[in-house]
PDB file as gemmi writes it, atoms N, CA and C in Angstrom:
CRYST1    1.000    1.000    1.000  90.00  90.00  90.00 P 1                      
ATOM      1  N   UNK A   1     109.376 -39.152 -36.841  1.00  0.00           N  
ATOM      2  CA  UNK A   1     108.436 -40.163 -36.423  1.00  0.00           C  
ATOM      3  C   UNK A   1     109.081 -41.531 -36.288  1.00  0.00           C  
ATOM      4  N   UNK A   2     110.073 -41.550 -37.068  1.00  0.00           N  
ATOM      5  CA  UNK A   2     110.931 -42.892 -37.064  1.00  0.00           C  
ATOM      6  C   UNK A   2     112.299 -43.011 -36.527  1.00  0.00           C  
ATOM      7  N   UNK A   3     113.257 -43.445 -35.822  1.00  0.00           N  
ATOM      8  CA  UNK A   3     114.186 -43.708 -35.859  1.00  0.00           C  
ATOM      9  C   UNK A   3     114.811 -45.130 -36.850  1.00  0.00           C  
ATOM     10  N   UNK A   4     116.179 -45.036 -37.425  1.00  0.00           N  
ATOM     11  CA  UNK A   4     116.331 -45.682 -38.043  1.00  0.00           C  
ATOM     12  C   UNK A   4     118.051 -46.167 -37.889  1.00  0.00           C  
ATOM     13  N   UNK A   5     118.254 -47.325 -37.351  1.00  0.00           N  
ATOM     14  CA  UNK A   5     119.435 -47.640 -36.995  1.00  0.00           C  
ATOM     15  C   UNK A   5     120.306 -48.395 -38.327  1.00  0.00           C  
ATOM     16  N   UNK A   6     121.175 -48.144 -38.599  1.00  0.00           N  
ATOM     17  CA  UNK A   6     122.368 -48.625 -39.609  1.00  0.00           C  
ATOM     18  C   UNK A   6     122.644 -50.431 -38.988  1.00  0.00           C  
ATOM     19  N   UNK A   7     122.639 -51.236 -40.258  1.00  0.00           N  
ATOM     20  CA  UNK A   7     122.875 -52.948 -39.515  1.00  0.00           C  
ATOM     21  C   UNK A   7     121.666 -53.757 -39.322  1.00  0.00           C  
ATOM     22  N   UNK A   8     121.637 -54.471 -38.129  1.00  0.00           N  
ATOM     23  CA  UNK A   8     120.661 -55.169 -37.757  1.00  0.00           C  
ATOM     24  C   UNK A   8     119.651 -54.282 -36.490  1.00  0.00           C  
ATOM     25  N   UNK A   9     119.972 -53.161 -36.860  1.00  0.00           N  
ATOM     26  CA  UNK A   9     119.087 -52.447 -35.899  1.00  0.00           C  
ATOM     27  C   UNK A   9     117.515 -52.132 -36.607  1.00  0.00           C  
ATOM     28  N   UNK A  10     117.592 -51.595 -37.784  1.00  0.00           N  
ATOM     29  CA  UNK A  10     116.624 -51.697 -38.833  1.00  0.00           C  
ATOM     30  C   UNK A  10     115.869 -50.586 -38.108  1.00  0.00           C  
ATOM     31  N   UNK A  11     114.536 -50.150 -38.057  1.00  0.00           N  
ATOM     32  CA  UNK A  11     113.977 -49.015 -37.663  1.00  0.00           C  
ATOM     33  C   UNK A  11     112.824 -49.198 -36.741  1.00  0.00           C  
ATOM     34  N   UNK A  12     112.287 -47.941 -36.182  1.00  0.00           N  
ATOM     35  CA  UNK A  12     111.170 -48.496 -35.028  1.00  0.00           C  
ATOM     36  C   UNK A  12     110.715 -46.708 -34.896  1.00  0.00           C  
ATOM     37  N   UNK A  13     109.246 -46.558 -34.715  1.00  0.00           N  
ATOM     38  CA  UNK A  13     109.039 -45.251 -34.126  1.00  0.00           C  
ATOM     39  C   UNK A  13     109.057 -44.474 -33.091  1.00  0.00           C  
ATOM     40  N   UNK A  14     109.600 -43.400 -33.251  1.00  0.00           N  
ATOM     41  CA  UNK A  14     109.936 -42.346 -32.273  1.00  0.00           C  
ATOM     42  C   UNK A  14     109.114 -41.874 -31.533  1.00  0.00           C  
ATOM     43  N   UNK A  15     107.990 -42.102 -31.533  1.00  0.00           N  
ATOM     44  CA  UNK A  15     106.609 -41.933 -30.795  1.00  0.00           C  
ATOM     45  C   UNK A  15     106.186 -43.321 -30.717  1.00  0.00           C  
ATOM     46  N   UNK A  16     105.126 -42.864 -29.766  1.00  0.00           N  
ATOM     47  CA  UNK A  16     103.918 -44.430 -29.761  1.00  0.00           C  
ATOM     48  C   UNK A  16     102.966 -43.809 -30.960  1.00  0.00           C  
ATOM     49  N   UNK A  17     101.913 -44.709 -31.124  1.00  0.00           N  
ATOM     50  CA  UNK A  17     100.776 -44.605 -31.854  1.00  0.00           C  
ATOM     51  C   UNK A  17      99.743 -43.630 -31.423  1.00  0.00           C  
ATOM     52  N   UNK A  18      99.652 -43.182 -30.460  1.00  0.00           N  
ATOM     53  CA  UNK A  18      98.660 -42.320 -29.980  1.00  0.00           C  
ATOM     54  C   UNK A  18      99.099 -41.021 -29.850  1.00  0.00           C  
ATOM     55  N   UNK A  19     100.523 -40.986 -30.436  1.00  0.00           N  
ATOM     56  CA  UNK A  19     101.228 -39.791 -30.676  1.00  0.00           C  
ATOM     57  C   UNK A  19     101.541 -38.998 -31.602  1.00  0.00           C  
ATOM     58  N   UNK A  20     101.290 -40.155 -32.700  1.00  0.00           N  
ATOM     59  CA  UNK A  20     101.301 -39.585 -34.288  1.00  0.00           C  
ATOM     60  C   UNK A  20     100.039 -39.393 -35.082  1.00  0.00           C  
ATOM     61  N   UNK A  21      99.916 -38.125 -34.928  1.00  0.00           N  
ATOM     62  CA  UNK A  21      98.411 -37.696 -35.596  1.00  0.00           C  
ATOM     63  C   UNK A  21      98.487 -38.158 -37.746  1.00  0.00           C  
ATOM     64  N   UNK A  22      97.485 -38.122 -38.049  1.00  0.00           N  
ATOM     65  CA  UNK A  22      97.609 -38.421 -39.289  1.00  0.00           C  
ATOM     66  C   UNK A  22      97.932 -37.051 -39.964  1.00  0.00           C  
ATOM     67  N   UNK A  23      97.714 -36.061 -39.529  1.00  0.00           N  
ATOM     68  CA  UNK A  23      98.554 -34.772 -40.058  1.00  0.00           C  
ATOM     69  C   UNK A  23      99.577 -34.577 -39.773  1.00  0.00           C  
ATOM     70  N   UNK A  24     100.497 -35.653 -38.697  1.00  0.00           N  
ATOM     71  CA  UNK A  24     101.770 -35.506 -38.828  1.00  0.00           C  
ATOM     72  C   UNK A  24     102.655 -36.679 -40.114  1.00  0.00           C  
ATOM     73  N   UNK A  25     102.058 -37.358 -40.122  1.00  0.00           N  
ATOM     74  CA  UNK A  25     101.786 -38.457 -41.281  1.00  0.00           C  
ATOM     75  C   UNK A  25     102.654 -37.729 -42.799  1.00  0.00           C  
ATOM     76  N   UNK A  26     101.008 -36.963 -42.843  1.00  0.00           N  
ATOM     77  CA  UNK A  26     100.573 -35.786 -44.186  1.00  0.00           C  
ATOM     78  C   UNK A  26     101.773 -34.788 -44.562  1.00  0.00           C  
ATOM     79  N   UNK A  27     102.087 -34.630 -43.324  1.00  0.00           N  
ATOM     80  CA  UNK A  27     103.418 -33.098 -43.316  1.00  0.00           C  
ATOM     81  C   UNK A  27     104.671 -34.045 -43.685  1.00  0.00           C  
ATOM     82  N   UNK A  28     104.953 -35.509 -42.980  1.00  0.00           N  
ATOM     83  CA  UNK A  28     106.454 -35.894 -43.483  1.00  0.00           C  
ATOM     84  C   UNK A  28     106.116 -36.265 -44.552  1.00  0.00           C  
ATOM     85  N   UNK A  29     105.224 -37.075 -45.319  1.00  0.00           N  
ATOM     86  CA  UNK A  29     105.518 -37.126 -47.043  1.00  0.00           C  
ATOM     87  C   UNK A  29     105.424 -36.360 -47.544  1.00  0.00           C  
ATOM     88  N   UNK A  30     104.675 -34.824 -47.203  1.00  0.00           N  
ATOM     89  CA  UNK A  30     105.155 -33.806 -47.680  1.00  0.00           C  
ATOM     90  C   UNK A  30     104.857 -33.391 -49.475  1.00  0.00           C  
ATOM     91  N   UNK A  31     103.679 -34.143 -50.065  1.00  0.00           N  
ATOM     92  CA  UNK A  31     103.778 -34.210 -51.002  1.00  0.00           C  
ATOM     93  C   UNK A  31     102.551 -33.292 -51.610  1.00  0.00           C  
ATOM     94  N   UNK A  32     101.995 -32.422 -50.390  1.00  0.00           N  
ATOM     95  CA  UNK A  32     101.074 -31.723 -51.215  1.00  0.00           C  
ATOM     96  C   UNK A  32     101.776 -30.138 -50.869  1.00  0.00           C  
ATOM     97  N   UNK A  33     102.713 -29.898 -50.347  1.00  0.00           N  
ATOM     98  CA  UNK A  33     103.984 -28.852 -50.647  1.00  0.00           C  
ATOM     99  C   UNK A  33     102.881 -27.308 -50.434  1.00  0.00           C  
ATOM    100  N   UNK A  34     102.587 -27.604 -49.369  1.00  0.00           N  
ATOM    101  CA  UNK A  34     101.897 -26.259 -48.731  1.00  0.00           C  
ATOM    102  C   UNK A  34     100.213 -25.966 -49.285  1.00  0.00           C  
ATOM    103  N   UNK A  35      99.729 -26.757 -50.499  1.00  0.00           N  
ATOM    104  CA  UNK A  35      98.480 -26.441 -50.845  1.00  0.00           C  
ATOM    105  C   UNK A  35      97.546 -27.446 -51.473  1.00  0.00           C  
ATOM    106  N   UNK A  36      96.671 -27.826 -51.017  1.00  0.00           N  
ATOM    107  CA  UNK A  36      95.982 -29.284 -51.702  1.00  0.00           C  
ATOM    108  C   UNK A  36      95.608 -28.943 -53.154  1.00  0.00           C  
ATOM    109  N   UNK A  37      95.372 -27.816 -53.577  1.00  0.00           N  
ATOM    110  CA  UNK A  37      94.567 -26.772 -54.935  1.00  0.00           C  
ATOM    111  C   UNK A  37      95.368 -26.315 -55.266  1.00  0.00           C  
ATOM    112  N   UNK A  38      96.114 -26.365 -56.403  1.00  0.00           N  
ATOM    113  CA  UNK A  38      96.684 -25.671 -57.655  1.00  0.00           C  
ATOM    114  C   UNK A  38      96.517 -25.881 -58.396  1.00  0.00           C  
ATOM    115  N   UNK A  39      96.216 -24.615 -59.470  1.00  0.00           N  
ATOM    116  CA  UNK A  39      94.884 -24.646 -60.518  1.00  0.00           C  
ATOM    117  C   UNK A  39      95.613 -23.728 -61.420  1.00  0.00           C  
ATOM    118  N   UNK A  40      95.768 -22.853 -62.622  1.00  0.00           N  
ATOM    119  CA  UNK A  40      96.013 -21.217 -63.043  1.00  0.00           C  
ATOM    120  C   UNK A  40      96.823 -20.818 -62.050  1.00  0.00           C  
ATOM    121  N   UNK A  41      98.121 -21.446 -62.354  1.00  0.00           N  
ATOM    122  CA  UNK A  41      98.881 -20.699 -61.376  1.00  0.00           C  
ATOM    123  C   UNK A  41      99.451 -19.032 -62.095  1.00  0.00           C  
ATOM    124  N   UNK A  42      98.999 -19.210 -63.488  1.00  0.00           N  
ATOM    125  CA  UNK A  42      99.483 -18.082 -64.274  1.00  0.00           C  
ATOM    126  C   UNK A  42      98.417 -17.792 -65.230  1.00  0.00           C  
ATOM    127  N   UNK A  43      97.068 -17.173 -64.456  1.00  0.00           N  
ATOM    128  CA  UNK A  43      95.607 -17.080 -65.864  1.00  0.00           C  
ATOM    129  C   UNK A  43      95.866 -16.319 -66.444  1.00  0.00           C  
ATOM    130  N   UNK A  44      95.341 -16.384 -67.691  1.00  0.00           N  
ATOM    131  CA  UNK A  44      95.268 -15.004 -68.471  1.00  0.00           C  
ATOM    132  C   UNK A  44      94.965 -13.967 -67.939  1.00  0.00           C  
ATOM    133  N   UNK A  45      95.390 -12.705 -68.173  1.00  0.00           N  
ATOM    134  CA  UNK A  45      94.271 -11.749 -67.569  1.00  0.00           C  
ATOM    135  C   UNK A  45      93.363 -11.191 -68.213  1.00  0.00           C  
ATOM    136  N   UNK A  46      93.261 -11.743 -69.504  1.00  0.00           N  
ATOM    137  CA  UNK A  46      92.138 -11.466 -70.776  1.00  0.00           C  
ATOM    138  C   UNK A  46      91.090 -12.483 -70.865  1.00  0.00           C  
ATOM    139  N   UNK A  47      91.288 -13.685 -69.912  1.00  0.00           N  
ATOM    140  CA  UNK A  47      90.247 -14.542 -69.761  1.00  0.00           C  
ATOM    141  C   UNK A  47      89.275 -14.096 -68.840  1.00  0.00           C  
ATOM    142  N   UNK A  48      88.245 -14.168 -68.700  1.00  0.00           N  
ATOM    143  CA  UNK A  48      87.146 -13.513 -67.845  1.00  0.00           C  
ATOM    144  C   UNK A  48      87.143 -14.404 -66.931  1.00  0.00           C  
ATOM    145  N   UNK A  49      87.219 -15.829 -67.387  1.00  0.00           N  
ATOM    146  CA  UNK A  49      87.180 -16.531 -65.797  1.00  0.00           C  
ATOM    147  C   UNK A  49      88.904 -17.133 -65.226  1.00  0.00           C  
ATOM    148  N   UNK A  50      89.427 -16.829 -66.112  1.00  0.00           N  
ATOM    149  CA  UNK A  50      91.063 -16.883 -65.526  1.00  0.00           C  
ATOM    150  C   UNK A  50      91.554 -15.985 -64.396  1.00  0.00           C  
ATOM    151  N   UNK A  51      90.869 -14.623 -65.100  1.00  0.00           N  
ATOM    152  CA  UNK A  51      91.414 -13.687 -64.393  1.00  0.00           C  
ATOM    153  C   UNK A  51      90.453 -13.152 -62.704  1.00  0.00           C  
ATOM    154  N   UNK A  52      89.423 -14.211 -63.177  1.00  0.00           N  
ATOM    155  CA  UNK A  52      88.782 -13.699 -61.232  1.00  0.00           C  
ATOM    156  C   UNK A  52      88.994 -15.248 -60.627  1.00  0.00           C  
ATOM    157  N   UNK A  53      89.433 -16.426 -61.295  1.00  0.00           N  
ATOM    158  CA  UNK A  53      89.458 -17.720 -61.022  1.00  0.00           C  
ATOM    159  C   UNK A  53      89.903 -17.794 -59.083  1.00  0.00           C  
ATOM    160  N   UNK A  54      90.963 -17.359 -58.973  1.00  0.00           N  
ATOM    161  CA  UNK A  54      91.886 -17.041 -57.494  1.00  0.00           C  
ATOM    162  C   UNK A  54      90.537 -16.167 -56.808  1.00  0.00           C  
ATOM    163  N   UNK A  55      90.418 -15.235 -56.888  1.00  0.00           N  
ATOM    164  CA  UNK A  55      89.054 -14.346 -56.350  1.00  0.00           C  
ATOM    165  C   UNK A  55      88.081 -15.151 -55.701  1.00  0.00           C  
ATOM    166  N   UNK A  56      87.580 -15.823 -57.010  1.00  0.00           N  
ATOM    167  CA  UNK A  56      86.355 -16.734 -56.537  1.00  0.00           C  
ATOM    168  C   UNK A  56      86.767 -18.094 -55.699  1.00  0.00           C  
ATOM    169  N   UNK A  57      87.895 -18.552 -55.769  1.00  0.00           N  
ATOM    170  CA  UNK A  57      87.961 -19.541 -54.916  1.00  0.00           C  
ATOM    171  C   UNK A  57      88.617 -20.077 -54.272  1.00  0.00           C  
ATOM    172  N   UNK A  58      90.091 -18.828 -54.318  1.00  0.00           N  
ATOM    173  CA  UNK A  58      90.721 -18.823 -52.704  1.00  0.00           C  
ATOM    174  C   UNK A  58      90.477 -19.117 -51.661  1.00  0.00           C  
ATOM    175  N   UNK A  59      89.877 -18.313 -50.992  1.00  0.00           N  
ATOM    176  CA  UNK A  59      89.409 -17.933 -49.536  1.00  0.00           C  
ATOM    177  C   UNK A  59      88.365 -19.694 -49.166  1.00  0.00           C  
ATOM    178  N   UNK A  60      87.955 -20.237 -50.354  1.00  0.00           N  
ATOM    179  CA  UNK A  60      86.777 -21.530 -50.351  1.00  0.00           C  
ATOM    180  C   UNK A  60      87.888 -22.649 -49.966  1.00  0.00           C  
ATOM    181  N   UNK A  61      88.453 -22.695 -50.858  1.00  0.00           N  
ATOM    182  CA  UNK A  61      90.029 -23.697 -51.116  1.00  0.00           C  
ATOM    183  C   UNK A  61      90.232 -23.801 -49.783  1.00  0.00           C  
ATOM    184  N   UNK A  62      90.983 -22.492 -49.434  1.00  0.00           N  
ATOM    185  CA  UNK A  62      91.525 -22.466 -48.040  1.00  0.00           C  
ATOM    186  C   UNK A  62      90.843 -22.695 -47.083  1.00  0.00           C  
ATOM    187  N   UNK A  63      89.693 -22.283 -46.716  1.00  0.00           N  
ATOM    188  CA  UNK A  63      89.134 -22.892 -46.040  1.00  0.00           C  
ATOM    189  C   UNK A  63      88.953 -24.560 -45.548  1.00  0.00           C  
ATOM    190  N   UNK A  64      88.478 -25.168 -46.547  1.00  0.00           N  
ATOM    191  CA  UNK A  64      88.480 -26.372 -46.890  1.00  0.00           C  
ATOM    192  C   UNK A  64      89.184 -27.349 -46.242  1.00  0.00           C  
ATOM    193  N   UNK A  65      91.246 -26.752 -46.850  1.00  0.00           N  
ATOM    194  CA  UNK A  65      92.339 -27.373 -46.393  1.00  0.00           C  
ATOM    195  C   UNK A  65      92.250 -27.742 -45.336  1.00  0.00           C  
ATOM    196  N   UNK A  66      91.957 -25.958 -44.561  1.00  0.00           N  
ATOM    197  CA  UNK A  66      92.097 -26.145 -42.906  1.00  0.00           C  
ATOM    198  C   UNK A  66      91.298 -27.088 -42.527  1.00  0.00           C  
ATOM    199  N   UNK A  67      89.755 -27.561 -42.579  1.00  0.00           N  
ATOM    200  CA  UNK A  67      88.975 -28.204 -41.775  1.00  0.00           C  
ATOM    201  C   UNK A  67      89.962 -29.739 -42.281  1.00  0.00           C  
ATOM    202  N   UNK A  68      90.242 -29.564 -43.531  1.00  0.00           N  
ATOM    203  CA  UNK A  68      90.815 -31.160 -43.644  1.00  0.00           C  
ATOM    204  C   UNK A  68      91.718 -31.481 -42.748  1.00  0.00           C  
ATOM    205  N   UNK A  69      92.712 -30.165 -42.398  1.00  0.00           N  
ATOM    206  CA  UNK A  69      94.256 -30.428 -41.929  1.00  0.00           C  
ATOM    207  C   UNK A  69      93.684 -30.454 -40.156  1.00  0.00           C  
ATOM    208  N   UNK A  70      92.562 -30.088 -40.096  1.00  0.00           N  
ATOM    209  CA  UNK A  70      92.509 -30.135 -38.839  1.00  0.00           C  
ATOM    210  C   UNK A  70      91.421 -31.616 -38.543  1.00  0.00           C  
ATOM    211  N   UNK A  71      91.164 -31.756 -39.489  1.00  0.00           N  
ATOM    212  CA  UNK A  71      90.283 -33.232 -39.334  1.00  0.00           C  
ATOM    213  C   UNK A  71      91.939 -34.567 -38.929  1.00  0.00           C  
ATOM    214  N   UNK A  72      92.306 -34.103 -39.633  1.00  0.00           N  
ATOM    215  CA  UNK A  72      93.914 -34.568 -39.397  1.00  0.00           C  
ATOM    216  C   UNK A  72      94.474 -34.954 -37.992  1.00  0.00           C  
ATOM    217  N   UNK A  73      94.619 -34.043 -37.736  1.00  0.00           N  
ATOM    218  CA  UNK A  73      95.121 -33.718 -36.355  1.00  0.00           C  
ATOM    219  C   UNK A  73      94.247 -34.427 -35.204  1.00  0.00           C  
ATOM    220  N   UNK A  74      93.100 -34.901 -35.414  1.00  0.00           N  
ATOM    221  CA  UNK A  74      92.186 -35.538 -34.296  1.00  0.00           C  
ATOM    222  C   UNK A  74      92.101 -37.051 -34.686  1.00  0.00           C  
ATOM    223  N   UNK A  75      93.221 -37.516 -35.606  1.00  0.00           N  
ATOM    224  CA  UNK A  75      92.947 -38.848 -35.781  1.00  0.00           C  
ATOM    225  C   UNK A  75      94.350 -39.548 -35.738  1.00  0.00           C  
ATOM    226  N   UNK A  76      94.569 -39.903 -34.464  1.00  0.00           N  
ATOM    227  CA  UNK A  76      95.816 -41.229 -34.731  1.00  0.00           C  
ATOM    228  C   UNK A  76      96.634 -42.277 -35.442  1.00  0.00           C  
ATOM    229  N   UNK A  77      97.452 -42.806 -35.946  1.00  0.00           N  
ATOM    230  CA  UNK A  77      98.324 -43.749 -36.037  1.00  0.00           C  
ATOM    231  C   UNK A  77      97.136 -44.920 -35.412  1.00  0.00           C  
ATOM    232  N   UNK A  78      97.032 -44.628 -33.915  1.00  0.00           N  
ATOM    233  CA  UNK A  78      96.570 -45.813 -32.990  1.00  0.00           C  
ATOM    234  C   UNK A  78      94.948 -46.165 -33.543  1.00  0.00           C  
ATOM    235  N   UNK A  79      94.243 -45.023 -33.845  1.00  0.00           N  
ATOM    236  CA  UNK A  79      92.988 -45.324 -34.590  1.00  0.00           C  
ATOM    237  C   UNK A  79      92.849 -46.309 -35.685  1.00  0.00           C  
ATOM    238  N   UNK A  80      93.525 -45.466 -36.201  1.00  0.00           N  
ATOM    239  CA  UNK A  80      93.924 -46.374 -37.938  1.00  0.00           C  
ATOM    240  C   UNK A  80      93.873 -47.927 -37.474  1.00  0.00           C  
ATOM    241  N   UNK A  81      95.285 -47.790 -37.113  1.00  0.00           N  
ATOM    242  CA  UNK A  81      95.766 -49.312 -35.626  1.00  0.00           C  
ATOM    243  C   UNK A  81      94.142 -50.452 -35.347  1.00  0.00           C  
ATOM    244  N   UNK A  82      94.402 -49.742 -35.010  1.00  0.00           N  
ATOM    245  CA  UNK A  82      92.956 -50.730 -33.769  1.00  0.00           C  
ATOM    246  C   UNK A  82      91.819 -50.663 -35.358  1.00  0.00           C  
ATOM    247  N   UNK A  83      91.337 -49.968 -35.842  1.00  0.00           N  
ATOM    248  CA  UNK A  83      90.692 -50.832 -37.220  1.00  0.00           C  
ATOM    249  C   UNK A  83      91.110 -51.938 -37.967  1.00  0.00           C  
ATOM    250  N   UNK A  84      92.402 -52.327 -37.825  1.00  0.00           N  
ATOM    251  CA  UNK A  84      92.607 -53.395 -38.532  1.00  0.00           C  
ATOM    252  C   UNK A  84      92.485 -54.216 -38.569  1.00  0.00           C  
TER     253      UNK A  84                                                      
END                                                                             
């Protein structure tokens, strides 16, 4: 998204604003590392709600992400932009 020159060149983006979706944003900081929900990554399996925890709210989770990651994708750099 950025180019970044060594010196007095200093940096500038590789796209315009109407090019960088805020889910492309989301993906270079990169800081939710494939899943917004991690919970019991290791439940008991003697806990009654440990052990159906993933069951019950996988498929919800995931869901979720997607509408977020795709709410993402329909909103600009240039949007953001022009609110300010």
């Amino acid at each position: 998204m950025i180019n970044i020159t060594r010196g007095r060149g200093g940096m500038k983006l590789a796209k315009s604003l109407e090019e960088i979706t805020l889910y492309d944003v989301y993906n270079a900081v990169d800081c939710v590392n494939g899943s917004l929900f991690h919970f019991h990554e290791n439940p008991n399996p003697d806990c009654p709600v440990g052990k159906n925890i993933h069951f019950a709210l996988d498929d919800s989770l995931s869901e979720i992400q997607n509408v977020f990651e795709n709410k993402l994708k329909n909103i600009t750099v240039k949007d953001i932009a022009e609110k300010i």
